[in-house]
C-alpha positions as CSV (number, residue, x, y, z in Angstrom):
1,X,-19.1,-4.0,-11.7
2,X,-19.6,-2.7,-15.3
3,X,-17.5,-4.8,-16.7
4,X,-20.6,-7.4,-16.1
5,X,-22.9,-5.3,-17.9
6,X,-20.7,-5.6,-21.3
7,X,-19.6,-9.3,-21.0
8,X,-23.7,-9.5,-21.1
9,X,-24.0,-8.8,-24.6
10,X,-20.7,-11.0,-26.0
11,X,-21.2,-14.5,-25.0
12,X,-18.3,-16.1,-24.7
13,X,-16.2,-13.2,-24.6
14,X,-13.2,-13.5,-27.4
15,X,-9.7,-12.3,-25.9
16,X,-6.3,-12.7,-27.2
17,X,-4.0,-15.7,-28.0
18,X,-0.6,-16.0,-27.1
19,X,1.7,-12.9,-27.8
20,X,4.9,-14.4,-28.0
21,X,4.1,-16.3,-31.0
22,X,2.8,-13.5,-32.8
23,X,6.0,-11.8,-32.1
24,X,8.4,-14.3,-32.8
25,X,6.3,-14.7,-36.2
26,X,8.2,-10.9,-36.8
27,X,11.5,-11.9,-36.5
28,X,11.8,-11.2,-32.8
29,X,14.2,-12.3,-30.7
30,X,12.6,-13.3,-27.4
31,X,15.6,-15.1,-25.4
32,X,15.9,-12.7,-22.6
33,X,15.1,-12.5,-18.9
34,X,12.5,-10.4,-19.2
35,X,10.7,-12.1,-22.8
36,X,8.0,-10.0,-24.7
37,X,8.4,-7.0,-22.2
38,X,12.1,-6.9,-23.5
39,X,10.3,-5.0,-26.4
40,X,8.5,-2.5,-24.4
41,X,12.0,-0.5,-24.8
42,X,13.6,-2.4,-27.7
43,X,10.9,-2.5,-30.3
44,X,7.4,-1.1,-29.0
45,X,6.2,-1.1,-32.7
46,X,6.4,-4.6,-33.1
47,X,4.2,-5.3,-30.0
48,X,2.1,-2.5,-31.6
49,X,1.6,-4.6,-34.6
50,X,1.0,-7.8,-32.7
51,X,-2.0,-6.3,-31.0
52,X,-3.6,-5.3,-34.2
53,X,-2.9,-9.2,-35.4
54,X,-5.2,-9.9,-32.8
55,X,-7.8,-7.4,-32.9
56,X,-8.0,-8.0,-36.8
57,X,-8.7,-11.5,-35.8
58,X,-11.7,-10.9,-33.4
59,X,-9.9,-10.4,-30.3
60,X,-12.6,-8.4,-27.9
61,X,-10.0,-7.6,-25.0
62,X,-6.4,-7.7,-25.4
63,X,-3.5,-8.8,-23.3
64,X,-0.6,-6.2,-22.2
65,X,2.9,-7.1,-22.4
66,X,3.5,-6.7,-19.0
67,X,3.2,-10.4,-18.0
68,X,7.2,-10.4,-17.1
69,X,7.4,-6.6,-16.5
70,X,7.9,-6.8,-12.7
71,X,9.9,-4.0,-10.7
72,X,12.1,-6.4,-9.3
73,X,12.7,-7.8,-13.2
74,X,12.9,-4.2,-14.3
75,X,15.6,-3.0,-12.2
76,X,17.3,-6.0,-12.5
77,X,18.8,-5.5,-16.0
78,X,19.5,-2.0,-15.0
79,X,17.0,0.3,-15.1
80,X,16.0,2.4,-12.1
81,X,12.6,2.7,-10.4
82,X,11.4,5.4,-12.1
83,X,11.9,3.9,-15.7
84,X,10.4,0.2,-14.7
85,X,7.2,2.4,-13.6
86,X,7.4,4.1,-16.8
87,X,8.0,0.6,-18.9
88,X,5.1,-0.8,-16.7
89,X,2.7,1.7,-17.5
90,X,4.3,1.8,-21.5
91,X,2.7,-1.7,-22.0
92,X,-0.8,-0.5,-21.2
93,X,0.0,2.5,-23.9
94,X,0.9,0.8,-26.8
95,X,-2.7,-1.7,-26.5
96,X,-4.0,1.8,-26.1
97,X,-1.9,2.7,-29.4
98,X,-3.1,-0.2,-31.3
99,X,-6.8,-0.1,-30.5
100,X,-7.0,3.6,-31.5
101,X,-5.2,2.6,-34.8
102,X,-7.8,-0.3,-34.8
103,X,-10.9,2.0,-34.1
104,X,-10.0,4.8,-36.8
105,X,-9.3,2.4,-39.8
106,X,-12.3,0.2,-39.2
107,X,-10.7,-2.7,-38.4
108,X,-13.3,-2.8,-34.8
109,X,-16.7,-1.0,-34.7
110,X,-16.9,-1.4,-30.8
111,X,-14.0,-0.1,-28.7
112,X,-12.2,-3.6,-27.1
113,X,-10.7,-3.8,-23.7
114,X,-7.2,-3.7,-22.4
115,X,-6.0,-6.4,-19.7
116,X,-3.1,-5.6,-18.1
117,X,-1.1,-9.0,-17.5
118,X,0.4,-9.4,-13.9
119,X,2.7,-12.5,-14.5
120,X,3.4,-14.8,-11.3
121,X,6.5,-14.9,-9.1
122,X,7.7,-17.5,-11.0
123,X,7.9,-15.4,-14.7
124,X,10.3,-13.1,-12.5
125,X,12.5,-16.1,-12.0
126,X,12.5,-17.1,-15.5
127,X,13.2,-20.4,-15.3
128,X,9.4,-22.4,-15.7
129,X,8.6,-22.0,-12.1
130,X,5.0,-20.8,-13.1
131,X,4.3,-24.3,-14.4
132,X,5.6,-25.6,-10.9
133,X,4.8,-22.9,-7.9
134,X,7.7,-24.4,-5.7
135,X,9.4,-21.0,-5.3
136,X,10.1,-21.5,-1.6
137,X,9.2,-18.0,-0.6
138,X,7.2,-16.5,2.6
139,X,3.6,-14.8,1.8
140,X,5.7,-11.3,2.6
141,X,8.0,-11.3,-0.1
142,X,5.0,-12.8,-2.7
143,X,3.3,-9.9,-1.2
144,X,5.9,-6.9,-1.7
145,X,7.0,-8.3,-5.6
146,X,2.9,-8.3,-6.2
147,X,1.5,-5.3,-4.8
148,X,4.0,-2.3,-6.2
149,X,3.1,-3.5,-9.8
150,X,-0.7,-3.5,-9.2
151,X,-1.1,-0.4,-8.0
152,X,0.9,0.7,-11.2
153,X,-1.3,-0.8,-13.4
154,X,-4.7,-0.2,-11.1
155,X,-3.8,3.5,-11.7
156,X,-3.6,3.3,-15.5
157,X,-6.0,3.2,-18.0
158,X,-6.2,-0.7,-18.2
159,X,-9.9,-2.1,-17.9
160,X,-9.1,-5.2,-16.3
161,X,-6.1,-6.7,-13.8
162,X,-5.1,-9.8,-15.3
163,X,-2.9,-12.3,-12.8
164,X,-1.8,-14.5,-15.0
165,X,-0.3,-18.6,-14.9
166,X,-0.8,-18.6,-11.0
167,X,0.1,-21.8,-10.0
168,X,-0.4,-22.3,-6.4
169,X,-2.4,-21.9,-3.7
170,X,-0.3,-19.7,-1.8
171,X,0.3,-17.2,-4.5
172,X,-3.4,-17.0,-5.1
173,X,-4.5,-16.4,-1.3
174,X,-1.7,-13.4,-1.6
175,X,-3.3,-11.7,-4.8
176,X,-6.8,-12.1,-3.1
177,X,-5.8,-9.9,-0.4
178,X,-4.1,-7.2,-2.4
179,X,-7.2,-7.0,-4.7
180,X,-8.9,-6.4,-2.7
181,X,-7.3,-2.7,-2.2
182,X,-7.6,-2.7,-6.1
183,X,-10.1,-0.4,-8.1
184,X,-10.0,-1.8,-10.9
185,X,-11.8,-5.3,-12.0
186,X,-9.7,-8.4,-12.1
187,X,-9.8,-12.4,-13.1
188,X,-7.5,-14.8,-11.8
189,X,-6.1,-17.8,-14.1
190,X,-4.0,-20.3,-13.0
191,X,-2.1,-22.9,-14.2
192,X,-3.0,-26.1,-14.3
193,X,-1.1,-29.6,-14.2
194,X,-4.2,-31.9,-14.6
195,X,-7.8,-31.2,-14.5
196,X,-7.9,-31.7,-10.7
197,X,-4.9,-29.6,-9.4
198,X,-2.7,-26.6,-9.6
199,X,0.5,-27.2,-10.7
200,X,2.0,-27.2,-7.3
201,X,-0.8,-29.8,-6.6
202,X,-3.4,-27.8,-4.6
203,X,-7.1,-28.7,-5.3
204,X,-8.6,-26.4,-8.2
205,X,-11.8,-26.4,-5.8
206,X,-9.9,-25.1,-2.9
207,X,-7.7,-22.0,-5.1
208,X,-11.5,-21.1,-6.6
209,X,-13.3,-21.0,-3.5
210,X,-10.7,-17.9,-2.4
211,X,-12.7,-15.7,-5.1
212,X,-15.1,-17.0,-4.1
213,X,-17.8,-13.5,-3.5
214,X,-14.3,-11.3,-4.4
215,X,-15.9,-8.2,-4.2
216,X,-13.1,-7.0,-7.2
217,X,-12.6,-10.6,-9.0
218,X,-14.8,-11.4,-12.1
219,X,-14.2,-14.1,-13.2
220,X,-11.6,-17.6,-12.0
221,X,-9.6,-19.8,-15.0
222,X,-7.4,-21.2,-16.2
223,X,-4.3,-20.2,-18.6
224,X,-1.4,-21.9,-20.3
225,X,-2.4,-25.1,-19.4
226,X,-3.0,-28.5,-21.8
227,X,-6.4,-27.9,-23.5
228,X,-7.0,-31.6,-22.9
229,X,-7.7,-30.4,-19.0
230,X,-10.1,-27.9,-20.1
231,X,-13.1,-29.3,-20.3
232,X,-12.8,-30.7,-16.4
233,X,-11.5,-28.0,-14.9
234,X,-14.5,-25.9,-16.2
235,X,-16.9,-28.3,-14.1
236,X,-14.8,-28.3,-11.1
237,X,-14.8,-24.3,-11.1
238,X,-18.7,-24.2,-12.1
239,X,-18.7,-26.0,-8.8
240,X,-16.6,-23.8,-6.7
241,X,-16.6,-20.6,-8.1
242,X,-19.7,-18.9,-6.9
243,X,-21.3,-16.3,-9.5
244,X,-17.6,-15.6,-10.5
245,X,-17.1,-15.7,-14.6
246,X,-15.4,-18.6,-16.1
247,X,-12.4,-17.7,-18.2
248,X,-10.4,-20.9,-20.3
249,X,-7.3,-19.8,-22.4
250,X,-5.2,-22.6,-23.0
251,X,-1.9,-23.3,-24.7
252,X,-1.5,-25.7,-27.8
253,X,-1.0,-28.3,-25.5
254,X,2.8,-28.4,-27.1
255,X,5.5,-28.9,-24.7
256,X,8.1,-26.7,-23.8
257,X,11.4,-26.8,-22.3
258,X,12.3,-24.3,-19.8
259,X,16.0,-25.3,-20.1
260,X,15.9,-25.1,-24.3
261,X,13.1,-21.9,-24.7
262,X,11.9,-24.3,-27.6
263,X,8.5,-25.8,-27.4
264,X,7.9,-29.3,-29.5
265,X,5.1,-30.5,-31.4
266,X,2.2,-28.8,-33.8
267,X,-0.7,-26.8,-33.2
268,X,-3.9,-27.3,-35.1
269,X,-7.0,-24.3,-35.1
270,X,-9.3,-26.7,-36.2
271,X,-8.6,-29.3,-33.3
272,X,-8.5,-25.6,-31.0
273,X,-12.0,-24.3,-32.2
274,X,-13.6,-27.6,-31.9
275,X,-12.5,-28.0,-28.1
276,X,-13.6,-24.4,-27.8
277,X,-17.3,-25.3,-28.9
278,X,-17.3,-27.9,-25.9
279,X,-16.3,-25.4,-23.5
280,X,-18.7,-22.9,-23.9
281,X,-21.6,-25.7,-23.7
282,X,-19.7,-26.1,-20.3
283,X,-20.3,-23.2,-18.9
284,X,-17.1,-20.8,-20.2
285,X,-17.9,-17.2,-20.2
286,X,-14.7,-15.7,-21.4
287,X,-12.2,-17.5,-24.1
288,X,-9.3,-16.9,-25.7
289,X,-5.4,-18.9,-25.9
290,X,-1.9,-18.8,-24.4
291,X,1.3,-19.7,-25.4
292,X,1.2,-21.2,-29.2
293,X,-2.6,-19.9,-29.9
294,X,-2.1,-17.2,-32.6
295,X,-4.6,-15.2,-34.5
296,X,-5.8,-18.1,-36.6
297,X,-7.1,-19.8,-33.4
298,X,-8.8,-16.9,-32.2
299,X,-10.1,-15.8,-35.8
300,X,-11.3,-19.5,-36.1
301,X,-12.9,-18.8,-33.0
302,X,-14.7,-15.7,-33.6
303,X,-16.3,-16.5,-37.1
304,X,-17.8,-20.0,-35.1
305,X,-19.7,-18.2,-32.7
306,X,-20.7,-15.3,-34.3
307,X,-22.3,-17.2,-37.2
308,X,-23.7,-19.4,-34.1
309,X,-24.6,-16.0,-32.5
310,X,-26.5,-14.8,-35.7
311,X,-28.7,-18.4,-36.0
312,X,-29.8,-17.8,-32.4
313,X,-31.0,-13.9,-33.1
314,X,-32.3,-15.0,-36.5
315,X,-29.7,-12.9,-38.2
316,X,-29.0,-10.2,-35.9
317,X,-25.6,-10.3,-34.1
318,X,-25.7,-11.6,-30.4
């Protein structure tokens, strides 16, 4: 896969943080069924502006808004097939937007990638299921809500398929199979309850060993999840993931209420960055942050390894 050959030269990899936090930050008013992808109709400039928050900070690969931007979400607030397809493929346009705006005025030297968020049955629901995996579904109807939006977004001039917050086995085992029609390179992240198990309580050994040799999958990780589980879950996939990539991007470790939309507690960059450090002696390729990690965390981020970077090349960037 090329996408090997430059994840090579960037070691760990810097993506994105969380975009709902940077949008929020704006003013915007994300209590809807369909959260940041509301704004793919309703305010594309301000997810626009969000991107370049990020790629200003160091971000080397950037997050779509298409995490909740599902068909079945899509038509279910009214619009019709051909506009959810358009909507779809709209998020993958404005990163494209924002890294040309990026690229002209300096900001990046090096042209970053785009990864086009797939969101799991569960951010369709809208109601925290992601964080549970107890949707109570059969493998076909995991199957048809998947496979219409990846074909979308394989055919669009995303990098990388990102499947996003996956939180149990079942829903994994789908995705491997329709990746594997997929032409476009893809990770997988899941979400985590503890450092030993999914968060519908499936071994993290036994979801990894399905990508295991995925001729299309990457790199295995984990997302939203506590970054106090981090550091373990990184050994356990080391251990079960093959030659796969390891990718960690972990939420504040605030808590949120489904019920409320409100999350409680504090975030702190400095307590982020100095987890981060621990990670990639453990073996993480790519990092980055979910829900609650803005552009300070991944700024913080950046400057750490590539002044550690530099001291390793005596002076020339790594």
């Amino acid at each position: 896969m090329k996408i090997d050959n430059i994840l090579k030269g960037n070691h760990p990899f810097i993506i994105d943080g969380g975009l709902s936090n940077v949008l929020e930050a704006q003013g915007c008013d994300l209590d809807h069924k369909l959260w940041t992808a509301d704004l793919l109709d309703k305010n594309p400039d301000a997810i626009i502006k969000a991107h370049l928050d990020y790629l200003k900070a160091g971000a080397q690969c950037i997050t779509t808004s298409s995490y909740q931007a599902s068909i079945p979400g899509l038509i279910g607030i009214g619009h019709n097939l051909k506009t959810a397809e358009k909507l779809i493929l709209k998020s993958i346009q404005l990163a494209e937007i924002a890294i040309e705006t990026a690229l002209k005025s300096g900001i990046v030297k090096f042209k970053p990638l785009i990864a086009a968020s797939i969101g799991p049955y569960g951010a369709y629901l809208a109601d925290g299921s992601e964080y549970l995996g107890n949707y109570g579904v059969s493998d076909n109807a995991l199957r048809d809500f998947h496979r219409e939006r990846i074909e979308i977004l394989d055919r669009s001039n995303a990098d990388i398929l990102a499947c996003e917050t996956i939180p149990s086995f079942q829903e994994a085992r789908v995705l491997s199979e329709i990746l594997f029609d997929v032409e476009k390179p893809a990770w997988i992240a899941f979400s985590c309850k503890d450092e030993e198990h999914l968060s519908d309580g499936s071994k993290i050994e036994a979801c990894v060993s399905i990508f295991r040799d995925h001729p299309k999958v990457f790199a295995v990780g984990v997302n939203c999840t506590d970054p106090k589980y981090i550091s373990g879950i990184i050994q356990r996939m080391k251990a079960s993931g093959g030659g796969n990539k390891i990718i960690v991007y972990p939420n504040s470790g605030e808590a949120y209420s489904a019920k409320s939309k409100t999350w409680r507690g504090l975030s702190d960059p400095k307590y982020f960055v100095e987890m981060s450090k621990e990670w990639t002696k453990l073996g993480a390729d790519i990092i980055g942050g979910c829900c609650r990690i803005g552009p300070d965390h991944i700024r913080r981020i950046s400057d750490l390894l590539l002044r550690t970077n530099v001291n390793r090349s005596n002076g020339r960037p790594g």
